[in-house]
NUBAMAR-741075 format. One record per residue (C-alpha): residue in three letters; y negated, x, z. Coordinates in nm, 2 decimals. Each point is the difference from the previous one (the first is absolute). Layout:
BEGIN
{residuo:ala	yy:Y	xx:X	zz:Z}
...
% end
This chain:
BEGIN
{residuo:unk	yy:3.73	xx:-1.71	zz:8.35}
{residuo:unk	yy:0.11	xx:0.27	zz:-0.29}
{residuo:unk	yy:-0.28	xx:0.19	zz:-0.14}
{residuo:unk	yy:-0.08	xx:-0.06	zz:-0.41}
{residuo:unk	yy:0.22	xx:0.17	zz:-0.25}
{residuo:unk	yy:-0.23	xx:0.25	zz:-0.20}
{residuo:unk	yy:0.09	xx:0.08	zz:-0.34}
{residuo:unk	yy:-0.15	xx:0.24	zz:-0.27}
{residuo:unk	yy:0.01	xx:-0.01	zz:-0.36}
{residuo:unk	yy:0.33	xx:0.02	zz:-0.15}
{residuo:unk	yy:0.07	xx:0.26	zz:-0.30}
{residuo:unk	yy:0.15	xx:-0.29	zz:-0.21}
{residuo:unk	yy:-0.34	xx:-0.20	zz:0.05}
{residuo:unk	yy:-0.25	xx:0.34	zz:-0.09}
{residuo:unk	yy:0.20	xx:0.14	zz:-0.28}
{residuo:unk	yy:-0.08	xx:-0.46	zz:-0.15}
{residuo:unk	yy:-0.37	xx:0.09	zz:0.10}
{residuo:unk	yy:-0.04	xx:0.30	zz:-0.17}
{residuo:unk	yy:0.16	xx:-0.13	zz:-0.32}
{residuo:unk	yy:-0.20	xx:-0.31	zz:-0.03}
{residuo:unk	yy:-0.30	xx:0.23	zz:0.11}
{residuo:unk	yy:0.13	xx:0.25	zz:-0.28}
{residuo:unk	yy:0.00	xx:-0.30	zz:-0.28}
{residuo:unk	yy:-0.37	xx:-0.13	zz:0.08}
{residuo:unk	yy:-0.11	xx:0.38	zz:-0.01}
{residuo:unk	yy:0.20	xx:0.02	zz:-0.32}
{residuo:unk	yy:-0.14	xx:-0.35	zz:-0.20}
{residuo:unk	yy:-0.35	xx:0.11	zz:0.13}
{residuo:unk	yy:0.05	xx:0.31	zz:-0.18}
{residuo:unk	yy:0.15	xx:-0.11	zz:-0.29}
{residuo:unk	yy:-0.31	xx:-0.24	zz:0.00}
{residuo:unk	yy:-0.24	xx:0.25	zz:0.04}
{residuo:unk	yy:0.16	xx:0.24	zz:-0.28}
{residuo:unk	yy:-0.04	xx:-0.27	zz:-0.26}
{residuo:unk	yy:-0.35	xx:-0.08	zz:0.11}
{residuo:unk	yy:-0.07	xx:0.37	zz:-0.08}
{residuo:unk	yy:0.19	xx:0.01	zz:-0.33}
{residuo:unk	yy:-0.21	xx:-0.34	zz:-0.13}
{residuo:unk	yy:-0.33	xx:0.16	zz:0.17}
{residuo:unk	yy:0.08	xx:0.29	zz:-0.24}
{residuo:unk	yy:0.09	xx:-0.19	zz:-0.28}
{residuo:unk	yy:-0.30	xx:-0.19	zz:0.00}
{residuo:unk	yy:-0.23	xx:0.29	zz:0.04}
{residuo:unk	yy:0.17	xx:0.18	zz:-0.29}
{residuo:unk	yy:-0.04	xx:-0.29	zz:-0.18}
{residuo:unk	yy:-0.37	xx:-0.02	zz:0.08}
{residuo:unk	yy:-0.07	xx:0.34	zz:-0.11}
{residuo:unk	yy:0.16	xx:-0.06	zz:-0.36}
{residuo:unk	yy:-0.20	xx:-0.33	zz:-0.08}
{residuo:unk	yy:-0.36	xx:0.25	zz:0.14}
{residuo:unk	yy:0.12	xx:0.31	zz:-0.25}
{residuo:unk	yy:0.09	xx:-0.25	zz:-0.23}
{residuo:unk	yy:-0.35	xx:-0.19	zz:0.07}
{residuo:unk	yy:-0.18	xx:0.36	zz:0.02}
{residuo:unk	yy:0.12	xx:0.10	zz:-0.38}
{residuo:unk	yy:-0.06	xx:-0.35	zz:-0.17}
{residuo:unk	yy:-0.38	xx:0.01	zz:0.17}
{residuo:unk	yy:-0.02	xx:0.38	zz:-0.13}
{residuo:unk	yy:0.14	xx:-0.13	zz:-0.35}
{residuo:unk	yy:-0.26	xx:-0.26	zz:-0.01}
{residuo:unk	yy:-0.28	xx:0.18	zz:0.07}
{residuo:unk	yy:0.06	xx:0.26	zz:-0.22}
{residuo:unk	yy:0.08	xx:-0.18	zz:-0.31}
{residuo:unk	yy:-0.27	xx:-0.20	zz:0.04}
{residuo:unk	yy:-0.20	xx:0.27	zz:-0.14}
{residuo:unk	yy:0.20	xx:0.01	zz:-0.34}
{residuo:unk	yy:-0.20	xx:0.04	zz:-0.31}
{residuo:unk	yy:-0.31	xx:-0.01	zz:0.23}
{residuo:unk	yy:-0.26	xx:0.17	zz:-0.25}
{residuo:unk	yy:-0.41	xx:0.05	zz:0.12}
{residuo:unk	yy:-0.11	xx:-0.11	zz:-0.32}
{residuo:unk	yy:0.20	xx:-0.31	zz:-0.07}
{residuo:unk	yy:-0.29	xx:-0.18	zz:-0.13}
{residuo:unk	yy:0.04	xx:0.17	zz:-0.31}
{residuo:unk	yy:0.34	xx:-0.17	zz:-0.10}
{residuo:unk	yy:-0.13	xx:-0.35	zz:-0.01}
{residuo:unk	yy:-0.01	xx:-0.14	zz:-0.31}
{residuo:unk	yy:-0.22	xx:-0.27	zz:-0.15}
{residuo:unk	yy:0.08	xx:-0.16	zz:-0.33}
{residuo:unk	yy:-0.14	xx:0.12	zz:-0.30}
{residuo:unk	yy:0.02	xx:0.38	zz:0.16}
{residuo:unk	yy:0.24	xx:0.28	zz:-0.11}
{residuo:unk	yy:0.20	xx:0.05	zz:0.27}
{residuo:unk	yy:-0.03	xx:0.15	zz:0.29}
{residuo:unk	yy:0.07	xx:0.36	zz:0.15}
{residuo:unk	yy:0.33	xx:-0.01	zz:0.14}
{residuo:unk	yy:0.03	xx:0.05	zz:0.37}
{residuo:unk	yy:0.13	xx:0.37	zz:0.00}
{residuo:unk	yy:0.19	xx:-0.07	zz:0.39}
{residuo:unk	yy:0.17	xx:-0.30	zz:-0.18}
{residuo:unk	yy:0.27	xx:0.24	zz:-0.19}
{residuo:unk	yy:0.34	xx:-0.18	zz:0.05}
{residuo:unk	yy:0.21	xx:0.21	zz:0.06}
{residuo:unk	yy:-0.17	xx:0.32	zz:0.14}
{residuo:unk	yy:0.11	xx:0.33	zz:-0.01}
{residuo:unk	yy:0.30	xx:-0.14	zz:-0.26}
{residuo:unk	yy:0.15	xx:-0.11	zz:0.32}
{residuo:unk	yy:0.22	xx:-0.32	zz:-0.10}
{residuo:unk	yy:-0.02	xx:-0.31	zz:0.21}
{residuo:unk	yy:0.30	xx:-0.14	zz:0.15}
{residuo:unk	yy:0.20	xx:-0.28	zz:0.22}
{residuo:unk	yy:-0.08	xx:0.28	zz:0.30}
{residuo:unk	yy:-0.35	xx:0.18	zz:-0.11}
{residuo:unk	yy:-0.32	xx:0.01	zz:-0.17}
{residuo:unk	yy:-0.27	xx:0.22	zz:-0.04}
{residuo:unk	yy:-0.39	xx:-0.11	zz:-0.04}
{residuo:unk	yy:-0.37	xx:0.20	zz:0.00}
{residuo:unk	yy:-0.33	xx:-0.07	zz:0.16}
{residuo:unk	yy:-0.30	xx:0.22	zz:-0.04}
{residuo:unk	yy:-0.09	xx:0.16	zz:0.38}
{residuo:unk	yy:-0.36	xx:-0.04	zz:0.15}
{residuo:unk	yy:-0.10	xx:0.34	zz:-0.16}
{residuo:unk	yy:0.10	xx:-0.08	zz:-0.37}
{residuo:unk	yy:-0.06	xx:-0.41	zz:0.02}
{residuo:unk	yy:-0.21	xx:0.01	zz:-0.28}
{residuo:unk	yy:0.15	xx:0.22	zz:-0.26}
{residuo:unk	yy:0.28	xx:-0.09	zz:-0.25}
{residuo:unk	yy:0.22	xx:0.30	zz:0.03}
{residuo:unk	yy:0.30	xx:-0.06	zz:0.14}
{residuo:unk	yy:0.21	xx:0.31	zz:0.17}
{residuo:unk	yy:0.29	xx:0.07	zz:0.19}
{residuo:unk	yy:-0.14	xx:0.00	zz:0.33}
{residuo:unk	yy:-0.09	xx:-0.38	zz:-0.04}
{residuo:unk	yy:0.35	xx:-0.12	zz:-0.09}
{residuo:unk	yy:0.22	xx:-0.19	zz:0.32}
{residuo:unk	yy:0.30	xx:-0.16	zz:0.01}
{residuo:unk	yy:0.27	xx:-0.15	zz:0.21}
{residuo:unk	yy:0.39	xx:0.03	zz:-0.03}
{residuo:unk	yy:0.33	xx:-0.06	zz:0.22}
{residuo:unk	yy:0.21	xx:0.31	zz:-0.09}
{residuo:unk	yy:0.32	xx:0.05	zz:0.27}
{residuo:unk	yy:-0.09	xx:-0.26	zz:0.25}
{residuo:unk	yy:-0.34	xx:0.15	zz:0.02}
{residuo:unk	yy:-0.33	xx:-0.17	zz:-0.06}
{residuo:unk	yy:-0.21	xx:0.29	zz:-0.17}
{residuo:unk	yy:-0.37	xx:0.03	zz:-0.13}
{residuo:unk	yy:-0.13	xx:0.22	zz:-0.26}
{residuo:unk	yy:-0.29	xx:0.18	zz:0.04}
{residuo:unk	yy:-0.08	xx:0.11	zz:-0.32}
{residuo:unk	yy:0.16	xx:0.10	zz:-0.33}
{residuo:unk	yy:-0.13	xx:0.38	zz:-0.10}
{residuo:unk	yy:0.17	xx:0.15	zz:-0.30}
{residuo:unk	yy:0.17	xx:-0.37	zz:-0.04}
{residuo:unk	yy:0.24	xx:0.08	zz:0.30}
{residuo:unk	yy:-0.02	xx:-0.28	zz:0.27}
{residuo:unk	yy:-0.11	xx:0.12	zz:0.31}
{residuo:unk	yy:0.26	xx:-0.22	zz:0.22}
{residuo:unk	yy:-0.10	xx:-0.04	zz:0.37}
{residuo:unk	yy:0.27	xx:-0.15	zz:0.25}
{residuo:unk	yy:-0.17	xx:-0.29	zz:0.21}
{residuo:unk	yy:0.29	xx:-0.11	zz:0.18}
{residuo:unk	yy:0.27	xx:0.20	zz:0.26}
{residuo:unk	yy:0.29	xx:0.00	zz:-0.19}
{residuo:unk	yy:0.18	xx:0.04	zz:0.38}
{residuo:unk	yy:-0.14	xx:-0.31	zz:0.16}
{residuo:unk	yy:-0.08	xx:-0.22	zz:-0.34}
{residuo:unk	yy:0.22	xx:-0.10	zz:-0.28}
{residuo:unk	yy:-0.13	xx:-0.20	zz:-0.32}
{residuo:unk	yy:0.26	xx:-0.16	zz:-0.17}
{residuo:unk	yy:0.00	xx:-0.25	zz:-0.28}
{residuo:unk	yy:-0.15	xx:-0.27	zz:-0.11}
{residuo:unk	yy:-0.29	xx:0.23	zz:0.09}
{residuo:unk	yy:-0.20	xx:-0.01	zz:-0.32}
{residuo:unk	yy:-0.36	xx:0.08	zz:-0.14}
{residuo:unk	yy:-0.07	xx:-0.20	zz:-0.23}
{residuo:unk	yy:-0.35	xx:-0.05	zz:-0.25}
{residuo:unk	yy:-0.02	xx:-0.36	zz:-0.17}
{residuo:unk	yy:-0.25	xx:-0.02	zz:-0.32}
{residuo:unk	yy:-0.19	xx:-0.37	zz:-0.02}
{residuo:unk	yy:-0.19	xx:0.07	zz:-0.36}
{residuo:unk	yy:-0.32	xx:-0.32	zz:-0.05}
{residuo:unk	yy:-0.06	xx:-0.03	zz:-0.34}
{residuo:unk	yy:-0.39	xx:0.03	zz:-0.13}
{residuo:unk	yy:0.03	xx:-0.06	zz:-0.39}
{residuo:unk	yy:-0.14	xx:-0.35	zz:0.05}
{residuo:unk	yy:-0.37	xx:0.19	zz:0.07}
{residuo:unk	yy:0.05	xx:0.22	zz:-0.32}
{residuo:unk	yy:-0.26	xx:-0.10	zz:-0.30}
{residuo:unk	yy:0.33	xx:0.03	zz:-0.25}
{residuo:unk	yy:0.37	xx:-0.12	zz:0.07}
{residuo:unk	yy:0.22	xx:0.28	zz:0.12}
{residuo:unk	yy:0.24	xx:0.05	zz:-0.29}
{residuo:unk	yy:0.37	xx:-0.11	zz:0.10}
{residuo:unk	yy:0.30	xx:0.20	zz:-0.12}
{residuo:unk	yy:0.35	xx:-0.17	zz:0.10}
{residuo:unk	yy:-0.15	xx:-0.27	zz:0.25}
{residuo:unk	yy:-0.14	xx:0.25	zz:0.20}
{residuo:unk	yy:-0.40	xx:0.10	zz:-0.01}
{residuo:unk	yy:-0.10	xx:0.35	zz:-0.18}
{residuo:unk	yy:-0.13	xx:0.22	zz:0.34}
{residuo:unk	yy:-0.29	xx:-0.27	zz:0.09}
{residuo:unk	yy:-0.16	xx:0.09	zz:0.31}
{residuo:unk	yy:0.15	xx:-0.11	zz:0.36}
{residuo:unk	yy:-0.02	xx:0.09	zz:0.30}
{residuo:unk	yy:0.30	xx:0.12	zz:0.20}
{residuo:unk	yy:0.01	xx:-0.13	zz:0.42}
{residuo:unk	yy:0.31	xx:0.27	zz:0.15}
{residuo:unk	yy:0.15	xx:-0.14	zz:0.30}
{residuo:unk	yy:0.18	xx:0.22	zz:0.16}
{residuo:unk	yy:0.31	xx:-0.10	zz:0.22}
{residuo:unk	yy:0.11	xx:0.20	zz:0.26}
{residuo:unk	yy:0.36	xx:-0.06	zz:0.21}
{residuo:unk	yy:0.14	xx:0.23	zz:0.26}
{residuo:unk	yy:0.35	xx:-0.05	zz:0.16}
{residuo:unk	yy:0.05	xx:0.26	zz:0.30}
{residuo:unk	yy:0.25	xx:0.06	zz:0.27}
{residuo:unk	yy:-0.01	xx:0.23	zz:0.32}
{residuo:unk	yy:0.26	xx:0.28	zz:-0.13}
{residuo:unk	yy:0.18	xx:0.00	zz:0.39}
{residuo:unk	yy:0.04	xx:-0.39	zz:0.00}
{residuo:unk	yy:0.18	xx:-0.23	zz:-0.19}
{residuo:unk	yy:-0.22	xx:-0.29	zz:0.04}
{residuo:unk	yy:-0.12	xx:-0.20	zz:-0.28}
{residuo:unk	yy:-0.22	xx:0.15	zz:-0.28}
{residuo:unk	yy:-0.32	xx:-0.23	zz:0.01}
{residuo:unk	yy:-0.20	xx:-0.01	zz:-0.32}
{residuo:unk	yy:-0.39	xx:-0.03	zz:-0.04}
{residuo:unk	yy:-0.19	xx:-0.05	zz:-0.30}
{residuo:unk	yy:-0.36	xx:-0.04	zz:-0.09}
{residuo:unk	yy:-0.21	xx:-0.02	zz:-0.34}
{residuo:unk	yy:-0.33	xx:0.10	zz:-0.11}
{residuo:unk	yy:-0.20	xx:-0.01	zz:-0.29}
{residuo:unk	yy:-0.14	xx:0.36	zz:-0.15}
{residuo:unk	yy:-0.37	xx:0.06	zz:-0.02}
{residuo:unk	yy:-0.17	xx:0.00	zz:-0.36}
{residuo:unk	yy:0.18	xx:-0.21	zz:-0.21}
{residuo:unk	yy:0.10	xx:0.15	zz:-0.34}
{residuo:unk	yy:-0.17	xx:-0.10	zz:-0.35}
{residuo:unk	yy:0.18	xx:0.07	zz:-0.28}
{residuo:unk	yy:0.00	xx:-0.13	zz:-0.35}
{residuo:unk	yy:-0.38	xx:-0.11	zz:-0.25}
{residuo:unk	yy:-0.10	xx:-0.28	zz:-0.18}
{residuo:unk	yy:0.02	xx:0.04	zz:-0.40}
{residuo:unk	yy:-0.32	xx:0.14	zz:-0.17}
% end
């Protein structure tokens, strides 16, 4: 009776394993490397939409506090009255800083001067895109904008249709005037209205190391302290 043959592994048959074992290894990394990249991608992307989402919040509460005055009860008007005081924070523009598709400036009293009606450059703020870069101003002394960056120019870029933008709704009062608001050309003399600004904010950012796509947010509010303007005949 002849013993079994024994045989090994042949080279031909290891140099089939390795390759095969070589092309899992391979697709597994591949795999992995693209897990990574959309791991990264969507972080990245996270981050954008929570500094996006941290400036419009900032925006908001801040301009909320536009033409906030201590002693607004002084501008309201009641027919037969001359008219009122004008709201000293409600100077539009401030610091002869124009308004624009991508700026605008505003005033509100602060805690310690609520109640007066002087209006200086320390209570003047604004918002702007200039170069990508989301900035605040903090101030306006000698009527030069004091321009704060808010956003890192390396990790955040701003890019249009960002825009800052105020909207004026004007409700006409001549109806509760004693005497008809003369009318020149269609349009009543300076009657007094009030003026509701809405504000409309949109910010369109992108991560300045990726080339994903830009998402946009945008929000709206309504400013404090609504502007009278205009009186009845006497």
């Amino acid at each position: 009776m002849k013993p079994l043959a024994r045989r090994g592994t042949t080279l031909v048959e290891l140099l089939v394993a390795l390759a095969i074992g070589l092309l899992v290894v391979a697709g597994a990394g591949v795999l992995l490397l693209a897990q990574l990249a959309e791991q990264r991608h969507l972080t990245r992307e996270t981050e954008l939409h929570q500094d996006l989402r941290a400036a419009a919040d900032l925006m908001l509460r801040e301009t909320r506090r536009a033409g906030f005055w201590g002693a607004a009860e002084r501008s309201v008007w009641m027919p037969g009255a001359p008219a009122p005081p004008r709201n000293p924070y409600a100077t539009d523009p401030p610091c002869r800083l124009a308004s624009g598709a991508e700026q605008f400036a505003y005033a509100y009293a602060n805690p310690a001067a609520a109640a007066e009606e002087r209006l200086d450059a320390s209570q003047v703020f604004g918002w702007r895109v200039a170069d990508g870069v989301l900035q605040f101003m903090l101030g306006c002394a000698n009527g030069a904008p004091n321009w704060q960056p808010l956003t890192d120019p390396d990790t955040l870029r701003l890019g249009a249709p960002t825009a800052l933008r105020v909207v004026v709704t004007a409700l006409d009062l001549s109806a509760y005037c004693s005497r008809p608001c003369p009318v020149d050309g269609g349009v009543a003399a300076d009657c007094p209205r009030v003026e509701l600004r809405r504000v409309e904010i949109a910010l369109r950012g992108a991560a300045v190391h990726d080339a994903a796509p830009e998402p946009t947010l945008g929000l709206a509010l309504h400013q404090r302290n609504a502007r009278v303007r205009g009186a009845c005949p006497p």
